[in-house]
C-alpha positions in Angstrom: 2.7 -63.8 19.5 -0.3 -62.2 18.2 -1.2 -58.8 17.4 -5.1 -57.8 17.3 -5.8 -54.1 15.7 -9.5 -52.2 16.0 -10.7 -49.0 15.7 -14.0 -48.2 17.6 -14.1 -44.6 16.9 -13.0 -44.1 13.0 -13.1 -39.9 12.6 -10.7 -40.4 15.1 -8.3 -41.9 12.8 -6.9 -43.6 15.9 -6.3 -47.3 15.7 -5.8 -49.9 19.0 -3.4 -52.4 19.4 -3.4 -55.0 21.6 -0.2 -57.1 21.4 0.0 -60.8 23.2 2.8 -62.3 24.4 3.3 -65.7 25.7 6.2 -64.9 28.9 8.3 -67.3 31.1 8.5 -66.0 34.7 10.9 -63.4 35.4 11.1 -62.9 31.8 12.4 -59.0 31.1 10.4 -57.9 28.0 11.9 -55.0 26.0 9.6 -53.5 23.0 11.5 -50.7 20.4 9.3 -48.7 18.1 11.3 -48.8 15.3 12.6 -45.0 14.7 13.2 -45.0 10.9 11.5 -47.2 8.0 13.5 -49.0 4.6 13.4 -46.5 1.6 13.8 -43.3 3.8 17.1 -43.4 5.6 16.2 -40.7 8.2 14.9 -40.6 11.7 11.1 -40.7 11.8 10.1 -40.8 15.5 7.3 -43.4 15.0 7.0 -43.4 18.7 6.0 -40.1 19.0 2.6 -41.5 17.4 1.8 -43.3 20.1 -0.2 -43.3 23.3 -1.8 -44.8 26.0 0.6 -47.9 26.5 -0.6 -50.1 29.2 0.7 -53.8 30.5 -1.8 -56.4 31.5 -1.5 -59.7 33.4 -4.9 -61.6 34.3 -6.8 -58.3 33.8 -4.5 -56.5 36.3 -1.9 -53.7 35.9 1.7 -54.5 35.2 4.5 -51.7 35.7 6.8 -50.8 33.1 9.5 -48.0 32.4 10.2 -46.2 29.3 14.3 -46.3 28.8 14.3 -43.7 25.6 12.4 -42.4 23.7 11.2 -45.1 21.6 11.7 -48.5 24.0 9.9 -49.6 26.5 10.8 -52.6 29.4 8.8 -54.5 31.7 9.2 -57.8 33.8 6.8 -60.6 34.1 6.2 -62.2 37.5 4.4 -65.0 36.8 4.9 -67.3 34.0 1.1 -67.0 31.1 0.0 -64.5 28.5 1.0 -60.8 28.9 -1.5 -57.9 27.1 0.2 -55.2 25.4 -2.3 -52.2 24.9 -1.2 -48.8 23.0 -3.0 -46.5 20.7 -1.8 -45.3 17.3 -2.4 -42.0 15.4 -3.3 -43.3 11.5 -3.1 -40.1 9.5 -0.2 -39.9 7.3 -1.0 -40.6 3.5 1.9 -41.4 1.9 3.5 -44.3 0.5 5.2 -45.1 4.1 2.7 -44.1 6.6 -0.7 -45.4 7.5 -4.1 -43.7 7.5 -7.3 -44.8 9.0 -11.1 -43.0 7.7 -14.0 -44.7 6.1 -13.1 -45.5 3.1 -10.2 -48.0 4.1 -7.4 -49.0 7.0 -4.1 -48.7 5.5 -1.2 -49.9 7.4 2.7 -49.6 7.3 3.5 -51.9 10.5 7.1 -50.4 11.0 5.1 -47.0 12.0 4.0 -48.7 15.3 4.4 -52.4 16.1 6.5 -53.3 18.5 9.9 -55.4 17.9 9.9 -57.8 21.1 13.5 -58.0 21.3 15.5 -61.3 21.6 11.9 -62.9 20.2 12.1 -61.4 16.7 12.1 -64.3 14.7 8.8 -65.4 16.6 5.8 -66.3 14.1 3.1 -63.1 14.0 -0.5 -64.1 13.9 -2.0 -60.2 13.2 -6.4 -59.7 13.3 -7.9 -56.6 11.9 -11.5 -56.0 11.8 -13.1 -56.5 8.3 -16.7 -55.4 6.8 -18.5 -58.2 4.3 -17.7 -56.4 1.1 -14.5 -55.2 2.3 -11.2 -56.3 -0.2 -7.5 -56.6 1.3 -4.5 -55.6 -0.2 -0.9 -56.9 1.1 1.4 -60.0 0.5 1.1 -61.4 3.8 -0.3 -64.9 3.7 -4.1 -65.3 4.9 -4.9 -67.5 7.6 -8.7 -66.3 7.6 -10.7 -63.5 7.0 -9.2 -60.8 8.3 -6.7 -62.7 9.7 -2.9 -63.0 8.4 0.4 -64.6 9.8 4.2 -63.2 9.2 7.2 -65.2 9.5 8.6 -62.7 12.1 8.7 -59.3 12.6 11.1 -57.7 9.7 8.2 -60.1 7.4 5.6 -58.0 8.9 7.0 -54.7 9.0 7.4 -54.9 5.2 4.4 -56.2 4.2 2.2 -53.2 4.5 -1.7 -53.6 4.2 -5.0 -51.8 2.8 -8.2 -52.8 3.7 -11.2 -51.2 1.6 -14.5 -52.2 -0.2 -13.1 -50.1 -3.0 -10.2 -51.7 -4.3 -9.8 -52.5 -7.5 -7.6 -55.7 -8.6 -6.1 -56.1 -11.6 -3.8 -59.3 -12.7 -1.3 -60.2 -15.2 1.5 -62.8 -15.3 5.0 -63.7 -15.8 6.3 -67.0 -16.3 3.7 -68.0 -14.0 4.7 -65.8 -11.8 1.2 -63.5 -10.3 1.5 -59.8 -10.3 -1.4 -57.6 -8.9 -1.9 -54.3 -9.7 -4.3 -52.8 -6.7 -6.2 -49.4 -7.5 -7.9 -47.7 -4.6 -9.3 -44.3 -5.8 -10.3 -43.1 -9.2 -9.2 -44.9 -12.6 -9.2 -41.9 -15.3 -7.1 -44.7 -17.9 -7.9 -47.1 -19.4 -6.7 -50.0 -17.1 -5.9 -53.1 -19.4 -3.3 -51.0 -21.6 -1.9 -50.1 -18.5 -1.7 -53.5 -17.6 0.4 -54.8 -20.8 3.0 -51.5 -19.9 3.3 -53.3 -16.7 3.8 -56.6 -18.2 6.5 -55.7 -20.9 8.4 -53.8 -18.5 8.5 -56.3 -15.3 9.2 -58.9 -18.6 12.5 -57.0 -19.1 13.8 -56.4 -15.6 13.5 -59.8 -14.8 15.2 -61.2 -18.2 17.8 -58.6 -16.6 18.4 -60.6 -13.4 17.2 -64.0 -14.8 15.0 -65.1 -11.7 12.4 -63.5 -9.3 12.2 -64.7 -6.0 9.1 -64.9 -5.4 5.4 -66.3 -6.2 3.4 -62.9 -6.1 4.2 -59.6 -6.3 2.0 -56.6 -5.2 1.7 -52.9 -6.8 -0.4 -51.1 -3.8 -1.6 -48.0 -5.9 -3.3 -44.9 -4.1 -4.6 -42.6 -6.6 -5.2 -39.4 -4.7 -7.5 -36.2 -5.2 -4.5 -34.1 -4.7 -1.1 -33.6 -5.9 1.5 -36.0 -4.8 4.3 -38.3 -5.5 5.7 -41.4 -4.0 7.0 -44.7 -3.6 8.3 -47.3 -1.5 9.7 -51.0 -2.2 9.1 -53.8 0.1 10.1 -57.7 -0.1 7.1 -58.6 -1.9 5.3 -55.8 -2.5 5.3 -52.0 -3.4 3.0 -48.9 -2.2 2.5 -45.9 -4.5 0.6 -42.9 -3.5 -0.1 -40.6 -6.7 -2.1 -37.5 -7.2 -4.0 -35.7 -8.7 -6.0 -38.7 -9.9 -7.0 -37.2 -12.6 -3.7 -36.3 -14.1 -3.8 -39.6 -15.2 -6.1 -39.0 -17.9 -3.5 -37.3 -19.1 -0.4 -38.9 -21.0 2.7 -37.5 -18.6 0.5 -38.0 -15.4 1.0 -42.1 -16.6 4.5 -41.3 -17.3 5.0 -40.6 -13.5 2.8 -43.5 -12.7 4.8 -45.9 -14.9 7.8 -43.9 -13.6 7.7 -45.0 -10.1 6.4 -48.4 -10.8 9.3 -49.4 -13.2 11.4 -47.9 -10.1 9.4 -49.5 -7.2 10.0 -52.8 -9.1 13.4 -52.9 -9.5 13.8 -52.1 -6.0 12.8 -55.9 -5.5 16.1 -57.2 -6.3 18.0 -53.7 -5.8 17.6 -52.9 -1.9 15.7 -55.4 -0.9 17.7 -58.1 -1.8 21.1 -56.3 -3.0 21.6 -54.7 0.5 24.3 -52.6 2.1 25.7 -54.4 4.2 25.0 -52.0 6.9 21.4 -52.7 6.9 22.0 -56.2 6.7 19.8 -57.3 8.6 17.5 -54.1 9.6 18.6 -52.6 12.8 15.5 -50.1 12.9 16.8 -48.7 16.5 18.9 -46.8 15.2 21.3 -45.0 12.1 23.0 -47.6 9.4 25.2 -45.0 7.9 26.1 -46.2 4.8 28.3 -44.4 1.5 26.5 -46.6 -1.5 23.1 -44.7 -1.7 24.4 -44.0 -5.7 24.0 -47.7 -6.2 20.8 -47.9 -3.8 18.7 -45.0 -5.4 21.3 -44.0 -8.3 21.2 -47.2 -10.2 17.7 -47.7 -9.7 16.3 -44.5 -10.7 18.4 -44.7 -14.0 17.6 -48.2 -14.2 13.7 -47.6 -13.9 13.7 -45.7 -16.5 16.0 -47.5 -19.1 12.9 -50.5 -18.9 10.8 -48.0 -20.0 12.3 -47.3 -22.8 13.8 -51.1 -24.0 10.2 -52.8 -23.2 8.1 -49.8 -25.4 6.8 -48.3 -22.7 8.4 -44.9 -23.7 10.4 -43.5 -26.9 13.1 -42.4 -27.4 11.7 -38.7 -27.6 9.8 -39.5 -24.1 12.9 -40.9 -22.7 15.1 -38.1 -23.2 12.8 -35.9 -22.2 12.8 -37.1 -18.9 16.5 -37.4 -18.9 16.8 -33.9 -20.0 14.9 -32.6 -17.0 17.4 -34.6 -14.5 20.2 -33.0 -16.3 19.0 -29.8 -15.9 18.8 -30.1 -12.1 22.2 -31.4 -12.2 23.6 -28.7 -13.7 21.9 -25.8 -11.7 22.7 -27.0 -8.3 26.1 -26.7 -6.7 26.3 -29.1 -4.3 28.8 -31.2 -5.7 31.4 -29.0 -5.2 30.9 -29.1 -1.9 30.2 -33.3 -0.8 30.3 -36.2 -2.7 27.8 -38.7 -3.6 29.0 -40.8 -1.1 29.0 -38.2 1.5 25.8 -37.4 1.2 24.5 -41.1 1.2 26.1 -40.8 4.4 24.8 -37.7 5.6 21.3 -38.8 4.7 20.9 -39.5 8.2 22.1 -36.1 9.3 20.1 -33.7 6.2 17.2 -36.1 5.8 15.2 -35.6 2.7 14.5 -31.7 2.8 15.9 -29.1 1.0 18.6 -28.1 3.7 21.4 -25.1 3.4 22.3 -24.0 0.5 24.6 -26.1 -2.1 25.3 -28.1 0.5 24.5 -31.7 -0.9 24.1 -33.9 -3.8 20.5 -36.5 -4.1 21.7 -40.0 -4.6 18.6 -40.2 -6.4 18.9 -37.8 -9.2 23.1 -37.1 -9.4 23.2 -41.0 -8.9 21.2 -41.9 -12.3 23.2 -39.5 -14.0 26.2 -41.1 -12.4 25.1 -44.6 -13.3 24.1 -43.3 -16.8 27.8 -42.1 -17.3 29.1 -45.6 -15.9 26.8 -47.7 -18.1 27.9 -45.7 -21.3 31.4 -46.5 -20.3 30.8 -50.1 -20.3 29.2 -50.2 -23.1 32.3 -48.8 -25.2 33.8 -51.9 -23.9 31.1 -54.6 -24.7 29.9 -55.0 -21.2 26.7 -53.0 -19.3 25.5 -51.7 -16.2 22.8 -54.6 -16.4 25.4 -57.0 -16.3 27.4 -55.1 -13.2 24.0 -55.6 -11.4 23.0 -59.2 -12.0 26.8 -60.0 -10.8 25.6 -57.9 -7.8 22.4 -60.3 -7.4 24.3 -63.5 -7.6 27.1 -62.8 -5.4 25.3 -60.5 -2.6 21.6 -60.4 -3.4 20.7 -64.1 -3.8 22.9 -65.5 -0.9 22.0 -62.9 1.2 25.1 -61.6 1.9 25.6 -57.4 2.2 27.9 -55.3 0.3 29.8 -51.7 0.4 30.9 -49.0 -2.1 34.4 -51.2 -2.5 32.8 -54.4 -3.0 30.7 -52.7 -6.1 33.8 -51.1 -7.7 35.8 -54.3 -7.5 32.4 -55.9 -9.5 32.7 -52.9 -12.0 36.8 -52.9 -12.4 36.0 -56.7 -13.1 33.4 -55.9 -16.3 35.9 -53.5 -17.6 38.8 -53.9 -19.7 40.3 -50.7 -18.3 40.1 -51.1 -14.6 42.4 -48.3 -14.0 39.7 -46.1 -15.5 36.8 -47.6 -13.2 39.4 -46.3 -10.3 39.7 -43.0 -11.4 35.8 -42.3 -12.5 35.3 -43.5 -8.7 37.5 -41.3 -7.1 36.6 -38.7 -9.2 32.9 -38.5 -9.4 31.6 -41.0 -6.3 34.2 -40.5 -3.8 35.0 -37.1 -5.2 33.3 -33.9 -6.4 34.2 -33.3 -10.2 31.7 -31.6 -12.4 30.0 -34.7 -13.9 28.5 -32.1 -16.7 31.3 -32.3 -19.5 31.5 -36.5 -18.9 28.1 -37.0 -19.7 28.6 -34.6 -22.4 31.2 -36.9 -23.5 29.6 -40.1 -23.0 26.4 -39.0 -24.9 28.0 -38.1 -27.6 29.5 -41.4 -27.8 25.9 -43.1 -28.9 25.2 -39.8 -31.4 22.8 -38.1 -28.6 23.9 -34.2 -28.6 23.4 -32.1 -25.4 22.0 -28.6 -26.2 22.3 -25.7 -23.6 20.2 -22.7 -23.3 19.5 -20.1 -20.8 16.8 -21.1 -17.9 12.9 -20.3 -18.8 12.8 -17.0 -16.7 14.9 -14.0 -17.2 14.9 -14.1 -13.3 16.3 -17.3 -13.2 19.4 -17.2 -16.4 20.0 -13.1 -16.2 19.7 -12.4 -12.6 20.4 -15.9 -11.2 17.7 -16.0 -9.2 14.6 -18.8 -8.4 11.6 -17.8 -7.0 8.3 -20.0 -5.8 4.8 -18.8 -7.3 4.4 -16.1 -4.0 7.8 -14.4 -5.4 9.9 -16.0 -2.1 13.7 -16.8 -2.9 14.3 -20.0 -3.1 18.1 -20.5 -4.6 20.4 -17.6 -5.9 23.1 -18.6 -7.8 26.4 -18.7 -6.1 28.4 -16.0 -9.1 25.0 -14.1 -9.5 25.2 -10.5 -7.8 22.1 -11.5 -5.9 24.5 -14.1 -4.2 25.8 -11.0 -1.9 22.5 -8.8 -1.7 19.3 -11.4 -1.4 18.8 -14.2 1.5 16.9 -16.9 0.8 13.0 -16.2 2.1 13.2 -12.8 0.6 9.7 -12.0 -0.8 9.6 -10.0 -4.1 7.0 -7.3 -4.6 8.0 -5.1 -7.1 10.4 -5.6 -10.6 11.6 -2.0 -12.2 8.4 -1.0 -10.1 5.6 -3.8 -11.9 4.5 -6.9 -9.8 7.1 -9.4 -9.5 4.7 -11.2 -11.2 4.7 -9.7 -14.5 8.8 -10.2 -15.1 10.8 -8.0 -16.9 12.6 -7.5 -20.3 16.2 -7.2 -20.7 16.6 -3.7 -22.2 19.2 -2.0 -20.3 21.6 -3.7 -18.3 20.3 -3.3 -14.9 16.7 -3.9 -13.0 15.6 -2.5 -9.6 13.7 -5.3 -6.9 11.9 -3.9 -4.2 11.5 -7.1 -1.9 10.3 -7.5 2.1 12.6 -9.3 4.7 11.2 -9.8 7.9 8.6 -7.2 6.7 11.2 -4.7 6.1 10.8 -2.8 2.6 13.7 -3.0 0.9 15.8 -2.3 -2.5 18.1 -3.1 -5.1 19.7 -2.6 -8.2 20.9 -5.5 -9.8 23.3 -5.8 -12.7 22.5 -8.3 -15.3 24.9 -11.2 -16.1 26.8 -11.1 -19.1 26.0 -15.0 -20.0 23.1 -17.2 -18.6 23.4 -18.4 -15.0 20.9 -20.6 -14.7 20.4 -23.2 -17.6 18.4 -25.4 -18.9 19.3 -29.1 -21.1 17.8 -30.6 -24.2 18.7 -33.9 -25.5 18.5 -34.7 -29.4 19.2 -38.1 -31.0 21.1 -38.1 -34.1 19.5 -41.6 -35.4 17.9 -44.0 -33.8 20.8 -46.1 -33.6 21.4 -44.2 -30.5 18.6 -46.2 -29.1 20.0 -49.5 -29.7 23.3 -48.7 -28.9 22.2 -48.0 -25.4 18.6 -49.8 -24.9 19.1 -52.8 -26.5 21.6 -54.5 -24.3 
């Protein structure tokens, strides 16, 4: 089949589709927008993106019927080449959308082709219109300018594309295998250190799994004028959007950039290849509930960041600064008394990736590298490592293809310990379960000579009244034994603190403070006691020696 994209009007941001396929007669033809993407394991409505779909046979109207909302049916009379036509909406710049102005055409395909179902493992030949000084960016293989073919449809749905005359390619190599870095927006770095950060880190993750699939690998960079941060991992490539642009001038704006690549990266093996087997293959119709998003998102965020540190990237300072921060988000949400990691992998579907009700979840993401922090600490008491866990992972699910669940890891865990009735009980108690994690990782820190030091949270507001407010003075999270907890919603808009701007704070003499704040644009008040001891905290991390490094780094 063949897939042909322009865009005649470009302010628009609209892009046409025309999709070809070769029918038998009688053939029923059913086409699903896919409803979700990889990386974001909640219901996106692509379809809702989409207009003006239209069937043609020799130039002449063919009826169809939508079943849902995301799948539509017709039937072919006549035997010969059926036309397709829809128009998409292009204006979502993030690492999984697609956006469409004059400066380039950058396309996620799972936000609006079609999956011809029964005929996905047909061959794809896609066309996109191309200027002369134009540049592409993607991993699918060229048959011609501005012309590209995909295996079947999952190959093309994860091989996103940009288009652009200002790219900007950069190359290094690894044991001859080619890795592209592609820039589109401003470089405030200098681009060839960057390059050997990227090298020395992808050096190390794959010494970690001991092969790499793959001939080319592609880092899809879009450095932004605004502030923004994301990622997604694909088969053989990676999109990051990043912004401000020029906070990379900056030494912790390239912390986040090498952040997310280190991250993206080992996403190649872990995800893409180390899949639930749930999602095994893509089913993009619909849900794949799955429990193991703290090995999915958990592992790899602590994972990302550990080849930063063991291939120079970052210190040991940098390092536990970053961990310090995670730790401190840990600790001042509750949600872990309330649902378990696994749970909330589960839920994903159901809470998505906002901020939801209060203290009622845990992020696989952050609580998960904390978790697999705590796990790999354990291990390495007992000779073994996380790294080795994961490369047992690779060669018994992720190189024969074959999906795992939450059971499948522990039994791989149990196996690398010498103390697999411990393994049982850390799962129960902190994946399946909702123990405090705070006083293991504590412990487990402590182990390689790395102290954790508490202190109350920046803001008075925050440790004495227990209370977290956004720059406008709204109420975003009251702690759940702060007295606020049975006085202040969440919206609530300050005004006034012991009768000064919100915005001014307030000193601890006495042992009480009056808020005048506005609900529903009521004026209201309050007198709050202060807390005896800090309510919200925040974590620093110090390193007795650097032994702690190698303890920990160097496996």
């Amino acid at each position: 089949m063949e897939i042909r994209i322009s865009r005649p009007n470009i302010p628009s941001q609209l892009i046409f589709i025309k999709l070809l396929i070769n029918c038998n007669a009688e053939e029923v033809i059913s086409l699903q927008i896919p409803s979700w993407r990889p990386g974001r394991y909640e219901i996106a409505n692509y379809a809702q993106k989409i207009k003006e779909f239209e069937v043609y046979f020799e130039g002449k109207s063919i009826p169809f019927e939508k079943k849902n909302k995301d799948l539509w049916q017709f039937q072919s009379g006549l035997a010969g080449n059926y036309e397709i036509n829809y128009v998409f909406h292009a204006a979502q710049m993030d690492a999984g959308g697609s956006w469409s102005d004059e400066q380039q055409l950058y396309l996620n395909f799972i936000n609006f082709i079609f999956e011809v179902l029964g005929r996905s493992e047909e061959k794809v030949i896609l066309t996109t219109p191309m200027e002369e000084n134009d540049l592409v960016a993607t991993s699918l293989p060229s048959a011609g300018r501005g012309k590209w073919e995909a295996i079947n449809f999952q190959h093309l749905v994860d091989s996103p594309l940009i288009i652009s005359p200002f790219l900007k390619e950069y190359l290094y190599k690894v044991e001859d295998i080619k890795f592209h870095l592609w820039f589109l927006g401003e470089l405030h770095f200098d681009p060839e250190r960057l390059l050997k950060q990227f090298e020395a880190f992808t050096r190390k993750q794959m010494a970690s799994f001991g092969s790499f699939p793959a001939s080319d690998y592609h880092f899809m960079i879009q450095l932004l004028p605004f502030s923004h941060y994301h990622g997604v991992e694909h088969q053989f490539s990676t999109v990051i959007t990043l912004g401000p642009a020029e906070s990379l001038a900056e030494k912790q704006g390239l912390y986040k950039l090498l952040g997310v690549s280190s991250h993206e990266l080992y996403h190649f093996w872990n995800v893409c290849r180390i899949r639930p087997k749930e999602m095994l293959p893509y089913d993009f119709s619909k849900e794949a509930y799955f429990h193991s998003g703290v090995v999915a998102e958990g592992i790899t965020t602590y994972m990302g960041d550990l080849f930063l540190i063991s291939s120079g990237c970052w210190d040991l300072e940098e390092y536990l600064e970053v961990l310090s921060r995670k730790i401190t988000l840990e600790a001042n949400q509750f949600g872990w008394q309330n649902q378990s990691i696994a749970e909330s992998s589960f839920d994903l579907w159901l809470d998505g990736y906002k901020a939801g009700i209060p203290e009622k979840k845990v992020s696989i993401y952050n609580r998960g590298a904390l978790i697999a922090l705590c796990l790999d600490l354990m291990l390495i008491e007992e000779k073994s490592s996380l790294h080795a866990v994961m490369k047992t992972m690779w060669e018994v699910y992720g190189n024969l293809q074959l999906g795992y669940d939450l059971n499948d890891f522990e039994n791989i865990v149990k196996n690398s310990s010498k103390h697999p009735q411990v393994i049982r009980r850390f799962f129960e108690d902190y994946i399946w379960g909702k123990e405090d994690l705070l006083p293991l990782l504590t412990q487990q820190l402590d182990s390689i000579g790395i102290t954790l030091n508490e202190a109350p949270a920046e803001t008075l507001m925050a440790s004495s009244l227990g209370i977290k407010i956004n720059e406008h003075g709204a109420v975003i999270q009251i702690h759940p034994k702060a007295a606020a907890h049975k006085i202040l919603m969440i919206g609530d808009e300050l005004i006034h603190i012991n009768g000064e701007s919100f915005q001014k704070g307030f000193s601890e003499e006495g042992n009480k403070v009056n808020l005048t704040f506005k609900r529903w644009e009521r004026i209201l008040s309050t007198n709050l006691n202060l807390a005896e001891s800090p309510l919200y905290k925040s974590y620093t991390l110090k390193a007795g020696t650097e032994n702690s490094k190698r303890k920990l780094w160097c496996n």
